[in-house]
C-alpha positions as CSV (number, residue, x, y, z in Angstrom):
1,X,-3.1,9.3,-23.5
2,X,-2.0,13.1,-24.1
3,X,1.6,13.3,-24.1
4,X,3.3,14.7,-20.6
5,X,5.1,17.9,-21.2
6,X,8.2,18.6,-18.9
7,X,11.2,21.2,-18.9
8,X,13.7,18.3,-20.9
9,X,10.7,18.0,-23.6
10,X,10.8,22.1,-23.9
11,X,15.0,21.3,-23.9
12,X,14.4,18.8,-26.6
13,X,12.5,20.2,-29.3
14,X,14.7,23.9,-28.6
15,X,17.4,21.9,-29.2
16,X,19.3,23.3,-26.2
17,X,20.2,22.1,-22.5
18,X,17.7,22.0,-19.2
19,X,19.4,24.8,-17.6
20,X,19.2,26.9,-21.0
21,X,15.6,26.3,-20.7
22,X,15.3,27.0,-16.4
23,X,17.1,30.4,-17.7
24,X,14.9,31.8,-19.9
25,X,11.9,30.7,-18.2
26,X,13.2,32.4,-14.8
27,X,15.3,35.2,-16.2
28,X,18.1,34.0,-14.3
29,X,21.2,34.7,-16.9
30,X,21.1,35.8,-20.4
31,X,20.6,34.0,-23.1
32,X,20.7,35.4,-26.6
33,X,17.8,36.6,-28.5
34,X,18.0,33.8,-30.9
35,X,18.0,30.8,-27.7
36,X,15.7,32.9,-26.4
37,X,12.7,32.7,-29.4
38,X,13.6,29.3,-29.5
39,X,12.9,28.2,-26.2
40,X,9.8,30.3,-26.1
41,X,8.6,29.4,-29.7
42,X,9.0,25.4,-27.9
43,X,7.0,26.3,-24.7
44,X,4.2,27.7,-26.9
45,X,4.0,24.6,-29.3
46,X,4.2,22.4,-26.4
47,X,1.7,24.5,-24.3
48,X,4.7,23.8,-21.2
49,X,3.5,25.2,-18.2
50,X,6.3,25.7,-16.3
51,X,6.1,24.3,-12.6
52,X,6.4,25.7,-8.6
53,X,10.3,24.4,-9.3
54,X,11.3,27.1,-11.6
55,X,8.8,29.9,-9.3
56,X,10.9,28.9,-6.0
57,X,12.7,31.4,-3.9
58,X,16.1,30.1,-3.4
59,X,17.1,32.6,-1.1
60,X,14.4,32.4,1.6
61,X,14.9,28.7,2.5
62,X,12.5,27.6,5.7
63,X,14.4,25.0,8.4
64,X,12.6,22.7,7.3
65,X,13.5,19.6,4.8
66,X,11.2,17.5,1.8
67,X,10.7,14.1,2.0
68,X,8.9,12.1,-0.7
69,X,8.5,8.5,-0.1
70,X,6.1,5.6,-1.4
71,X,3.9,4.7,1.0
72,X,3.0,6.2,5.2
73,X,2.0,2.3,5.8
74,X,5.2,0.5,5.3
75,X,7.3,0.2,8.3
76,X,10.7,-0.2,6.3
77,X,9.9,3.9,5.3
78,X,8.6,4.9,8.5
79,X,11.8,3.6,10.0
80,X,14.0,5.8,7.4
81,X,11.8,8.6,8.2
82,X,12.7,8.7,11.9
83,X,16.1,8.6,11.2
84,X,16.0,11.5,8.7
85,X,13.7,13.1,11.5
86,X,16.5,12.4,14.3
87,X,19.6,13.4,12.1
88,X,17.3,16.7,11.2
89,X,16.5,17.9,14.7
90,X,20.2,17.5,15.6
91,X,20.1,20.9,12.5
92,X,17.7,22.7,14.1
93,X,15.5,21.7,11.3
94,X,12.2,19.9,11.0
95,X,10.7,17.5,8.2
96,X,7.6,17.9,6.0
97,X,6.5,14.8,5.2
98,X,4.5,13.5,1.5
99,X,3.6,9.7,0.2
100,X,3.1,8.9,-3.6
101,X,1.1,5.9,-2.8
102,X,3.7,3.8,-5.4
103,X,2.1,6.4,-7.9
104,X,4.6,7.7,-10.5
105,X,2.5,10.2,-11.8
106,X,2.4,12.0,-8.4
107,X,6.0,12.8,-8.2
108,X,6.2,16.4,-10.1
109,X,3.3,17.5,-8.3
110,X,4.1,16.5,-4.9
111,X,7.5,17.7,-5.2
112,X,6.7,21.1,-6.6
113,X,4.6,21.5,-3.9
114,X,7.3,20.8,-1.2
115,X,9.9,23.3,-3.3
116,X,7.0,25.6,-3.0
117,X,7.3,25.7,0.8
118,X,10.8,27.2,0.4
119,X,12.2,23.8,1.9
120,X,15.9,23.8,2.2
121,X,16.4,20.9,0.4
122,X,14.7,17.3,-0.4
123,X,15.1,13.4,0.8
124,X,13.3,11.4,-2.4
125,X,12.4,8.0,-2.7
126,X,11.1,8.2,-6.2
127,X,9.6,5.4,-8.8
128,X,13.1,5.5,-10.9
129,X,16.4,7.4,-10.1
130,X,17.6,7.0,-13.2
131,X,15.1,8.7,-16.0
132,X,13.3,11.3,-13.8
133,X,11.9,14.3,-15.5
134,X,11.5,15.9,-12.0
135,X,15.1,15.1,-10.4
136,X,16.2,16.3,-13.8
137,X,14.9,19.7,-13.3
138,X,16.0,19.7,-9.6
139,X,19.2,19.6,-11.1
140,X,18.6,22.2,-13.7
141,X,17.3,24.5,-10.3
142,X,20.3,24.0,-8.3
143,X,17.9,22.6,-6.0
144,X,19.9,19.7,-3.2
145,X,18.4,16.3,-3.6
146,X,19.7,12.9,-2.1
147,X,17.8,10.4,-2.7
148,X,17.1,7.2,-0.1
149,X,16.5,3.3,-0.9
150,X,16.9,4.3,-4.5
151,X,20.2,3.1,-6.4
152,X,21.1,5.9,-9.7
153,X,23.4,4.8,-12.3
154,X,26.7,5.9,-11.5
155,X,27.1,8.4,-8.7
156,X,26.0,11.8,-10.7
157,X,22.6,11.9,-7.9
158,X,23.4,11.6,-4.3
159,X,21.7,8.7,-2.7
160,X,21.7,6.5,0.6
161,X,21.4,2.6,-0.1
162,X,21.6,-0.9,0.1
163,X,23.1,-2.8,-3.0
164,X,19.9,-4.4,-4.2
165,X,21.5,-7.2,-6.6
166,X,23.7,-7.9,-4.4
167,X,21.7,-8.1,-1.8
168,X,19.3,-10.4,-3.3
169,X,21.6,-12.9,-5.0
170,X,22.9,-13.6,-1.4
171,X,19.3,-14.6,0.1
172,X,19.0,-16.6,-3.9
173,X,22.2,-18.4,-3.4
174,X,20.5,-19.3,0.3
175,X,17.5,-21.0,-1.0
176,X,19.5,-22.5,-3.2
177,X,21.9,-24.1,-0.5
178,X,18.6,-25.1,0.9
179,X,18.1,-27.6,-1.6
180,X,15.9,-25.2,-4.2
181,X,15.6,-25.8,-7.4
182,X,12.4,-24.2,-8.7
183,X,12.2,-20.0,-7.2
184,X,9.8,-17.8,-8.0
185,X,9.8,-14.3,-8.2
186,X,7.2,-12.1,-6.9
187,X,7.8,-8.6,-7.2
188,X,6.1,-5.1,-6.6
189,X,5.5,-3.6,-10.0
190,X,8.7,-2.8,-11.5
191,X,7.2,0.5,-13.1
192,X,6.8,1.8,-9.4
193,X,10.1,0.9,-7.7
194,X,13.4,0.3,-9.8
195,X,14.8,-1.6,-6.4
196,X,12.2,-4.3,-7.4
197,X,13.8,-4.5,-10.2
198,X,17.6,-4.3,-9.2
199,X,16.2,-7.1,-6.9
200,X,14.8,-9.2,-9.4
201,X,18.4,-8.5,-11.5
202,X,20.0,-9.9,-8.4
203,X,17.8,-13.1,-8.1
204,X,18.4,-13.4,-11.9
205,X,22.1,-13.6,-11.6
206,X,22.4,-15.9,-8.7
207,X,20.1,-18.5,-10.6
208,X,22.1,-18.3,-13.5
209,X,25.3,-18.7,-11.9
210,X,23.4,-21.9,-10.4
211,X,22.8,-23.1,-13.9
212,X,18.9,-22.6,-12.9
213,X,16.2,-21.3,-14.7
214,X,15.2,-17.8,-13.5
215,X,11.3,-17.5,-13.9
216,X,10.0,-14.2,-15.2
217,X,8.8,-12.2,-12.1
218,X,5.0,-11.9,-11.0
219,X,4.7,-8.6,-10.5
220,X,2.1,-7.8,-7.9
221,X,0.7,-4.5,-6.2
222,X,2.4,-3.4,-3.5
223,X,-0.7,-2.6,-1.7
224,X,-2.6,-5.2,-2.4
225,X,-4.4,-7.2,0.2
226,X,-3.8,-11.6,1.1
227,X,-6.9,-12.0,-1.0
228,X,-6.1,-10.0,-4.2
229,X,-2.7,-12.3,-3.6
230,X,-4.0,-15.1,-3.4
231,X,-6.0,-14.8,-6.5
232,X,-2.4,-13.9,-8.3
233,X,-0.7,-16.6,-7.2
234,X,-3.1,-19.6,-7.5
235,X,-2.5,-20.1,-11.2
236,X,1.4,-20.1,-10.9
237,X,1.0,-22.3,-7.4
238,X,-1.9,-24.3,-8.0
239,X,-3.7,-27.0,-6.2
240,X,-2.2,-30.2,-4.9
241,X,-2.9,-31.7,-7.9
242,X,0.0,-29.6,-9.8
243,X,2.2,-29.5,-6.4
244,X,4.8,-31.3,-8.4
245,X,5.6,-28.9,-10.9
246,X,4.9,-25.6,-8.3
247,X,8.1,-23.6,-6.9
248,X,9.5,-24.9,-4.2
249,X,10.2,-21.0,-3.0
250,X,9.0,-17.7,-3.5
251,X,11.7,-14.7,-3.2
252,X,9.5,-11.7,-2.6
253,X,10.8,-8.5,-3.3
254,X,9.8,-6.8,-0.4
255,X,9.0,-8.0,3.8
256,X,5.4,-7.1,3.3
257,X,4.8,-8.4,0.4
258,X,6.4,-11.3,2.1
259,X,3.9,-10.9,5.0
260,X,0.9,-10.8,2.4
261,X,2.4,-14.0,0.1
262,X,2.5,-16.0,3.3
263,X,-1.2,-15.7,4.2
264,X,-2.1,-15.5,0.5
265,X,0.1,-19.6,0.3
266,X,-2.0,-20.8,3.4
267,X,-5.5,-19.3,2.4
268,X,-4.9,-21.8,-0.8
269,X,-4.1,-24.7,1.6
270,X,-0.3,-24.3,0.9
271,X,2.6,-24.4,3.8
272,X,4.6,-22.5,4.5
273,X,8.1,-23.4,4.7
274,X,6.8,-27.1,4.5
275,X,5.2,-26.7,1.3
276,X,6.6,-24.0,-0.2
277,X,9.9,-21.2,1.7
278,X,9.3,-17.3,1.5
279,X,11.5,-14.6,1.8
280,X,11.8,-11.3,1.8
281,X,13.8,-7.8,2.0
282,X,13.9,-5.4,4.2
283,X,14.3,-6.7,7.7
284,X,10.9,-5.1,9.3
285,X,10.2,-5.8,12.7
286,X,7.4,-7.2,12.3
287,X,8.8,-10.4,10.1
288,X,10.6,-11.3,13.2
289,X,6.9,-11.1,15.4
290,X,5.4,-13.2,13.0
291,X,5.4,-17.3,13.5
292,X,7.2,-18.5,11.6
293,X,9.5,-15.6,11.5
294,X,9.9,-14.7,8.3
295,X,13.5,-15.5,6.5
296,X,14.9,-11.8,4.6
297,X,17.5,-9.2,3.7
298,X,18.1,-7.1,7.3
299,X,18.9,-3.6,5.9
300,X,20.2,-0.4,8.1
301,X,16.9,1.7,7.1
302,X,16.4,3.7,10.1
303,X,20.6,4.6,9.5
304,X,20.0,5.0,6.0
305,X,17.5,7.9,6.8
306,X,19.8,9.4,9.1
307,X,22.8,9.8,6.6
308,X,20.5,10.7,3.5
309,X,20.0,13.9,5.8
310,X,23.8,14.6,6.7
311,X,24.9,13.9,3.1
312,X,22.5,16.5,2.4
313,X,23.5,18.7,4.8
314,X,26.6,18.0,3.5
315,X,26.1,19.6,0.0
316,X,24.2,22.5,1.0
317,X,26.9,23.6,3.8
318,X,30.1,23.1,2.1
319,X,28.7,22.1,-1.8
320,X,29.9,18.4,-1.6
321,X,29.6,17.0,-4.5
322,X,26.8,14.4,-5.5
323,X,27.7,10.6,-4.4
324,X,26.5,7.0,-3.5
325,X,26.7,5.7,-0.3
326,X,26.0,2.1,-0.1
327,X,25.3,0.6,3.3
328,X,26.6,-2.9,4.7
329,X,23.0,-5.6,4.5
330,X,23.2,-9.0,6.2
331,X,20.9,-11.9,5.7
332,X,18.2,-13.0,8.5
333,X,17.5,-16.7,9.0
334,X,13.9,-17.0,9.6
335,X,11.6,-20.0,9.8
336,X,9.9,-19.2,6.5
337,X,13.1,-20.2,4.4
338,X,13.6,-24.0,5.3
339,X,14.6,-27.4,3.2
340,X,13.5,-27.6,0.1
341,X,10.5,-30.3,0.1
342,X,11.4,-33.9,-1.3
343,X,9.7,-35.4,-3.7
344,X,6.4,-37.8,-3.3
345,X,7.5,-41.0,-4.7
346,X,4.8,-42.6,-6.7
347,X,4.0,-46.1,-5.1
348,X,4.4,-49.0,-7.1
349,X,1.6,-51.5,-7.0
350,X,1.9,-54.9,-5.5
351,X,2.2,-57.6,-7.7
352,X,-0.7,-60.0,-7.0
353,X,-0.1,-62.9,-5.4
354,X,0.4,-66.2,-7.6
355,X,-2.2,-69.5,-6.3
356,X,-0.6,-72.6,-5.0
357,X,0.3,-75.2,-7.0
């Protein structure tokens, strides 16, 4: 697979910072001759291309605002969008609106295009807020950013969020009060959302604490369809035969993967919670529709949309600096998270009886 060139490779093999390269590129503040041929000497090795970021025309912002999130189909991020919609509108401004599809690879490009529109600034869900070639040259551009659902380390990149860990090891510690002993993991795939992983870091902790085992996670496509579930999880749930050494619970990672796990359990003859308890995270509407209503982490995600927009508004009006805003999460009971099964006891034979004597 070719290598993937970006501005922080070009910084890299220069030997110089991202905004040293962002200022040669766009002529934007000297640099001396020798930085200069270096940087230059770089893009040419590396065949850099440099991208619609470094083109844009700061000074002939639009009203309008970016947003980049996974996926148009999950209610959790249609709920944030309204809010950033809402809380926009209120600035006279209007949203324009991309999905990645949980696809990493489509973040620089559907980003460059939004800068391209001249958008005054950006609300990002992105695959990982942490190592981000494209946030990194956002940065480099001077370009406003806050991200939404995603947690950075440290508080260098605005962002709007829940603490995922946390969050989690509060709905682990409840199955665990529930009498569970035995919790799987099931995750969306940890390369296309890092608050699957904080999640699963959360769920970790708890069962530690516990003195549990925590299982590795089963990471699953977010997605993905009951049946393409199903298929997953029958090896790690089984048939009745291997009932006794299944989890008694599976902590899902997200409410519609919950929603999908759930039909996935019963289309292999499993019950759910009388077999096996699910959860989720999220707190969708629809768990609460669905019978049994399903058992999750009830987060502020319309609010959270809302406030990713006024912190940005924030730092573009009066150049506020960069900063984490976590929001208060509560846990929602739901009939999906019950008592942990007991044990079938294996019935002892009857001793025959002796003849008369």
């Amino acid at each position: 697979m070719p290598r993937i060139v970006t501005i922080r490779t070009v910084a890299e093999r220069a030997g110089c910072s991202i905004a040293t390269v962002s200022r040669v590129i766009n002529r934007s503040a000297p640099t001396s001759a020798e930085v200069d041929a270096r940087v230059r000497a770089a893009i040419d090795e590396l065949g850099f291309r440099p991208s619609e970021i470094g083109r844009a025309l700061k000074t002939l912002k639009t009203r309008t605002v970016g947003v980049l999130i996974p996926s148009l189909t999950n209610p959790v991020f249609a709920a944030s969008v309204a809010g950033m919609q809402a809380a926009a509108r209120e600035r006279r401004h209007t949203l324009l609106l991309t999905a990645t599809d949980y696809d990493p690879a489509a973040e620089a490009e559907l980003v460059e295009t939004l800068v391209a529109q001249n958008v005054a600034g950006l609300v990002l869900t992105v695959a990982c807020a942490s190592h981000n070639a494209t946030l990194d040259l956002l940065e480099a551009e001077n370009i406003p950013f806050v991200l939404v659902h995603n947690e950075p380390d440290g508080d260098a990149r605005a962002a709007v969020c829940v603490d995922n860990a946390a969050a989690t090891s509060a709905l682990t510690e409840a199955m665990i009060a529930a009498g569970h002993r035995n919790i799987a993991y099931l995750a969306g795939r940890f390369a296309t959302s890092d608050r699957s992983l904080r999640r699963y870091e959360g769920y970790r902790a708890a069962m530690e604490r516990a003195g549990l085992a925590a299982t590795p996670p089963l990471e699953l496509d977010y997605l993905g369809d009951a049946p393409s579930h199903a298929a997953a999880l029958a090896g790690l749930f089984g048939g009745k035969s291997s009932r006794k050494s299944a989890p008694t619970a599976a902590l899902c990672s997200n409410d519609l993967l919950a929603l999908s796990v759930t039909g996935a359990l019963r289309d292999l003859g499993i019950r759910v919670p009388d077999d096996v308890s699910v959860a989720g995270f999220d707190g969708i509407a629809l768990g609460r529709a669905m019978s049994p209503s399903l058992a999750t982490v009830d987060t502020p995600t319309r609010r959270m949309g809302e406030q990713a927009v006024e912190l940005l508004f924030e730092m573009i009006e009066t150049g506020a600096a960069p900063r984490v805003e976590r929001l208060p999460f509560s846990l929602r009971s739901g009939g999906t998270l019950a008592a942990a099964p007991k044990p079938t006891r294996r019935q002892e034979p009857t001793p025959p009886s002796l003849p008369n004597t």
